[in-house]
N, C-alpha and C positions, 0 to 999 in steps of 0.2 A: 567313568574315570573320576575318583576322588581326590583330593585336596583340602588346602588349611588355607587361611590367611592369618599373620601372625601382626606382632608389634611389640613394642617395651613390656608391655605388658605381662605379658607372656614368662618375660627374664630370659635365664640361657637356657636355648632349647637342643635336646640331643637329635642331630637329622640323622644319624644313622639307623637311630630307633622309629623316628616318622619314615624313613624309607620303607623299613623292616613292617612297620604295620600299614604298606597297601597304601601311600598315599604317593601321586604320579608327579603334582604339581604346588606352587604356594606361591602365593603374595605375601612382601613383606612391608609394613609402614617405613618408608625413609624420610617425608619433611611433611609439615604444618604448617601454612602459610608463608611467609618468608623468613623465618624466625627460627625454627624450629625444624632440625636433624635427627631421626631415633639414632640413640646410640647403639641399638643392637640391630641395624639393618644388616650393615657388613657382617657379621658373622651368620645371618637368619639369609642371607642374598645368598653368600659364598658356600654357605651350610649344605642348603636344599642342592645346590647344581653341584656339590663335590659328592653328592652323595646321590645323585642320577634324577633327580628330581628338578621339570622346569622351572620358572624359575621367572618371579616381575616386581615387577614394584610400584607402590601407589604413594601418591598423597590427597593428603586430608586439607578438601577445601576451606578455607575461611573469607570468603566471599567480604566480610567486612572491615578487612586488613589492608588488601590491598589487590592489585587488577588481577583478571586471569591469565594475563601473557608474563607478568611479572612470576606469579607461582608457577606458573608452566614452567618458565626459566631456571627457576631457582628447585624446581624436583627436580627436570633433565640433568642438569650440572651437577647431582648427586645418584642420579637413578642406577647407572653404569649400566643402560639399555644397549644391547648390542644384538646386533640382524644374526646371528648363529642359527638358530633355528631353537633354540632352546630356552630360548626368553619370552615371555607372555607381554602385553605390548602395556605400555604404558598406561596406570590405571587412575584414574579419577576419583574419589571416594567423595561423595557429595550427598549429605542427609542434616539431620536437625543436628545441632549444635551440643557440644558434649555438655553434661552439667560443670559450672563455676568456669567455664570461656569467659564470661563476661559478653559472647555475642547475641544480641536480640535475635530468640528464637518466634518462629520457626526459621523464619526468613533470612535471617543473620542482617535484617534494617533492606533492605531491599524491594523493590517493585518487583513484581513478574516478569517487565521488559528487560530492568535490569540485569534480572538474575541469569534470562537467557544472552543477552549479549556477554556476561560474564563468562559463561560456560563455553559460551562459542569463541570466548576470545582461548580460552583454555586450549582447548580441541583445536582451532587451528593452530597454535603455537606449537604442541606435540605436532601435528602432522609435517607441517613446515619444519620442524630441526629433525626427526628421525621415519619419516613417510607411512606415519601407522597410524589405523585411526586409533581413538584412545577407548578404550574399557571404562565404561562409565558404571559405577557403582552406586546404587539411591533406592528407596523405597517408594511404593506409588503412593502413599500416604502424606510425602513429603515432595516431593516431585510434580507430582498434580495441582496444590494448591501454590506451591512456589514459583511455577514456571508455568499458569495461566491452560494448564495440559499442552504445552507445546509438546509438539511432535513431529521436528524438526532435526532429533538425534538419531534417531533409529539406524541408519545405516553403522552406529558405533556401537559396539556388541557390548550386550548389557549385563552386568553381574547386580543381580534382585536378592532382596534380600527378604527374607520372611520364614518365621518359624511356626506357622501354621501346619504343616505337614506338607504342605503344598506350595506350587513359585506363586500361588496366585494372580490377580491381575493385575497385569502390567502397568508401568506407564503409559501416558500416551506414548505415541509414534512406534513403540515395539509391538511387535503380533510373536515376538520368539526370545527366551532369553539363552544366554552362551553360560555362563555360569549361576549355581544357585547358592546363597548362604544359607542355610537349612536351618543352624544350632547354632551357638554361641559357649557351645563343650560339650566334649565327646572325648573318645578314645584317644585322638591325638590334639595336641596340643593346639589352641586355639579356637576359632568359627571355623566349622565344620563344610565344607564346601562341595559340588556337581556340578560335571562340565556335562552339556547337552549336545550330541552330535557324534557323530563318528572320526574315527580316526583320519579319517583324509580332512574334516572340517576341524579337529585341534592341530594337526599339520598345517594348515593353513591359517589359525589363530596365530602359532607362532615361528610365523614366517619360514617354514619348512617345507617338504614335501611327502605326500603319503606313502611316495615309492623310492623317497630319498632318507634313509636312516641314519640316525646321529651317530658319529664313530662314538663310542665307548671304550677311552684304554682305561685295562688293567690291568693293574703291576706291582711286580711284590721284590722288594729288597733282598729274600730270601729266597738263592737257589735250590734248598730243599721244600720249599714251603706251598702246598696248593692251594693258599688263599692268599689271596691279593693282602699288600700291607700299604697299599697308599689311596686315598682318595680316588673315586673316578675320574677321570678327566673326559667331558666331553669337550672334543673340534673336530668341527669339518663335519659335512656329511657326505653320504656316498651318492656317487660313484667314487670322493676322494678314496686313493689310495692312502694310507699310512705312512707315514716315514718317521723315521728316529735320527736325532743327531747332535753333536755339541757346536751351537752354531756361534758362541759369546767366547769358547775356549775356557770356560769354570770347570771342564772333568766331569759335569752332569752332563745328559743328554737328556732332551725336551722330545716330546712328540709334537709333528706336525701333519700337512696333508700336502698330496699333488690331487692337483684332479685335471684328469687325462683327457676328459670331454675338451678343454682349453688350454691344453698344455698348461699349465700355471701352477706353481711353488706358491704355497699358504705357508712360510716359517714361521715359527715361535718358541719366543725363550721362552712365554705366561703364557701356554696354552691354556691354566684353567679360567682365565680371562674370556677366553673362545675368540681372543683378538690376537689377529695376524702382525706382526714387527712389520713383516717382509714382506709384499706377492710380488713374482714376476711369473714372465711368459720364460718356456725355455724348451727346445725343442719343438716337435711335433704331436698336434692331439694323436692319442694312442700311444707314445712313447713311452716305456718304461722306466719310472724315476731312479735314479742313486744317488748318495750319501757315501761321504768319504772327505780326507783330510787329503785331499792330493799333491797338496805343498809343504808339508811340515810343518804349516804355521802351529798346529793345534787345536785350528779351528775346522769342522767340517764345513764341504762345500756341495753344493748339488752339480748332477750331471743325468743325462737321460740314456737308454741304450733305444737305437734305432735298427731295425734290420740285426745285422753283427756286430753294430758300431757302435764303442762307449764313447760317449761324447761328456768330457770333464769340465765341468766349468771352474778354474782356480781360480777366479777372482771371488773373494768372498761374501757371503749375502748380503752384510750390509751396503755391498758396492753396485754403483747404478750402472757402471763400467760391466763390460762381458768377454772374459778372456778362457779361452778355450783349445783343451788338445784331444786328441780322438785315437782310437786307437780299436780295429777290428779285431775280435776274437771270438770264436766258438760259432754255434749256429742261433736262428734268431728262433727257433722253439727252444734253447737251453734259459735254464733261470741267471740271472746276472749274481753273482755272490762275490763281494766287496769286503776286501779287508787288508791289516798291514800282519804282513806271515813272515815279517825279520825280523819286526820290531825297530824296523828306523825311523817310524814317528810319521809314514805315508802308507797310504792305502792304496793296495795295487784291486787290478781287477782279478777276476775270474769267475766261474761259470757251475750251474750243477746240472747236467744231465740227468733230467729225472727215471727216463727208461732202464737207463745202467747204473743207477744210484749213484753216480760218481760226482767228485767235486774236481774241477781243474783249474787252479789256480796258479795266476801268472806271477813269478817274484821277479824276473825283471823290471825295469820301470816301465811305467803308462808310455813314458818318451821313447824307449829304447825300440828299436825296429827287428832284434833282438828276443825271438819270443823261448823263456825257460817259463817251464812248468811245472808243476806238482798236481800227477795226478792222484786221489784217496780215491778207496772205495769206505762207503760208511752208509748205515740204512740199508734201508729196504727200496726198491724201485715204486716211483709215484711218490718219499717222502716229502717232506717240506721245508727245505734247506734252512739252516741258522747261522748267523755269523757272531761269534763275540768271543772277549779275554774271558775265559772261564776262572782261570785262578789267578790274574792281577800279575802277568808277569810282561804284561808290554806286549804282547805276539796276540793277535787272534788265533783262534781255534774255529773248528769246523762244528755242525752241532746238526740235528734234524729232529721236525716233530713228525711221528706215529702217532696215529689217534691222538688223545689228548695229552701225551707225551713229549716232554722236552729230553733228548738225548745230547751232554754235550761231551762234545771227545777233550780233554783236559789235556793230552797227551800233543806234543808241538804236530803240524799238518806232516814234518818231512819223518817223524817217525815210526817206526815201522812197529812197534808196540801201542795199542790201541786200549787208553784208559778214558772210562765213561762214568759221566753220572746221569742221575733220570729225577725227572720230576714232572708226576701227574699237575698239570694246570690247566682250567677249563671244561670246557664239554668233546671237544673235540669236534665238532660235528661243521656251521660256517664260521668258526671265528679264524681269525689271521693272527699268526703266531708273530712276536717282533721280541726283538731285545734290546736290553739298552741298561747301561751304570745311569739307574736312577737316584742314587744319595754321591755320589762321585768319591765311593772308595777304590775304583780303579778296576773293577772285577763285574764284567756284566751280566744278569738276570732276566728271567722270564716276564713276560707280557701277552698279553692278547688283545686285540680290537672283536669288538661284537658290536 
């Protein structure tokens, strides 16, 4: 698995293009001592992880500035380290002093004991504010004589650096290193970089799982169009489910996750953050999540289906309050299909029979004891139901995906003339189809989680 590490240096870098040529991961430089922010972190941070690539961030020690808890302090407070699984864990970048610092090389004025309690104040300061050990980056040429060969860090995975052809030998205290810098230019932009280990031990670098895969939505503004037109967004990993919704009331809708293993709602307005607003518990593990505006506020709200039973939560996410109405319908192997099919600005329930292709949807209210239905036939039997306003007139429509097919019936649910459009999106093969009005002009479009 290859990677970069980047910095100012660099200038503006295209990640679409570093995606595009085979590179998985990258460090980016964010601060200097305590003094000293790259100005092109945030775009080189946010670059790599919108364009599927992990994603960490280091600074560059100067040992003769000022303590190691203090720069520990003042990286973290800029790093925008977050436990997703997608982040490479806080990196240390510690070697001889650049030319015209002004720092007494090699040492930066330092003893040996020095230098090690310097380091160690570092590394514990990272572990105590975010629980990782820290990616120590140094060469044994500088390491060796600076630090007395202590060999005292090794449990903290070491990214070596040398362009011999080879990681050469180590520092003390490592017998293994996790990352190698190989070059200092190549094909993509920056030092040229190798992770050492298999996929379950870079799982494990960045706080993920080997059997736990990062959701990847992709989504495109354009319902005739079969490539994605926005950024990846990675949250949540699986077993999260997927969900979509407008949870602020802006007319966009954000991707979030349930994960069913704990009953628990992950909402998010900034999922490319990979950070949650919201988490509660709701329902039962196993439950099947929903998304719907149940009240008319205009804000969607969650609810879970259990057995036969949709169970609504109307008080809204941001509320620590739990106000709830339920309401049984259909059998509990039918799929939950949620949407507003008046157009009065609430989202009723209803159901898809995958065996009978059919969709039955209740336009009564959630409240009403009262049950009117609409049943469609639409698809093929075993498709993959879809809910959304196809053409922006306020009414949900019905829709289904066939292989890597998006079918959406344009045509309102109660009539009996049947108008469709189709758009190839994906592979077809495990990804999870969603929809959702990603730019909020009112009209919602295709997506996929892989």
């Amino acid at each position: 698995m290859t990677g970069i590490d980047v910095s100012n240096h660099q200038g503006t870098i295209n990640w679409a293009n570093v995606a595009a040529g085979g590179a998985k991961f990258a460090y980016a430089k964010v601060t200097e001592g305590v003094n000293f922010t790259d100005a092109y972190f945030a775009a080189n941070y946010g670059g790599a992880k919108a364009n599927g690539l992990y994603a960490g961030a280091y600074h560059f020690a100067r040992p003769d500035r000022s303590s190691g808890q203090a720069q520990a302090d003042y990286f973290l407070d800029r790093a925008k380290y977050t436990a997703d699984g997608r982040t490479l864990p806080p990196m240390l970048d510690i070697e001889w002093p650049w030319d015209g610092s002004g720092s007494p090389s090699p040492c930066y004025g330092l003893s040996q004991s020095q230098m090690v309690n310097w380091i160690r104040a570092f590394v514990d300061r990272v572990r105590e504010r975010t629980g990782r050990a820290t990616m120590i980056y140094t060469n044994t040429n500088w390491w060796n004589p600076c630090t007395g060969n202590n060999a005292s860090f090794g449990a903290n995975p070491l990214f070596i650096a040398n362009y011999s052809g080879s990681s050469g030998q180590l520092p003390a205290g490592w017998t293994k290193w996790t990352l190698w810098q190989y070059a200092d230019s190549g094909a993509l932009p920056g030092d040229q970089d190798v992770f050492n280990g298999t996929p379950a031990e870079f799982a494990a670098l960045t706080g993920g799982s080997p059997n736990l895969g990062v959701l990847d939505f992709l989504l495109s503004d354009d319902p005739a169009s079969n490539v994605h037109t926005r950024a990846v967004i990675n949250y949540g990993n699986s077993p999260m489910v997927p969900i979509v919704g407008d949870w602020d009331g802006n007319g966009t809708d954000t991707p979030s996750g349930y994960d069913p293993t704990s009953a628990t709602f992950l909402v998010s307005n900034t999922p490319e953050t990979g950070q949650a607003q919201y988490s509660f518990r709701y329902g039962n593990p196993g439950a099947q999540p929903l998304v719907g505006d149940w009240d008319g506020d205009g804000k969607d709200n969650i609810g879970v289906r259990m057995g036969n039973t949709f169970f609504l939560r109307t008080s809204p996410v941001t509320s620590g309050t739990e106000t709830t109405t339920s309401v049984a319908f259909g059998d509990a192997s039918d799929t939950p299909a949620i949407g507003d099919w008046d157009g009065d600005g609430k989202d009723n329930v209803g159901f898809y029979r995958p065996s009978a292709a059919r969709f039955y949807l209740r336009t009564s209210a959630n409240t009403d004891p009262v049950d009117v239905t609409t049943v469609v036939l639409y698809g093929n039997t075993n498709a993959q139901p879809l809910i959304g306003d196809w053409n922006g007139d306020g009414k949900d429509n019905i829709g289904v995906r066939m292989g890597n097919t998006f079918f959406f019936r344009t045509s309102e649910v109660n009539d009996n003339a049947e108008v469709t459009a189709s758009v190839a999106y994906g592979n077809g093969t495990t990804e999870i189809p969603i929809v959702g009005d990603w730019d909020g002009n009112g009209t919602d479009t295709q997506g996929i989680v892989a």
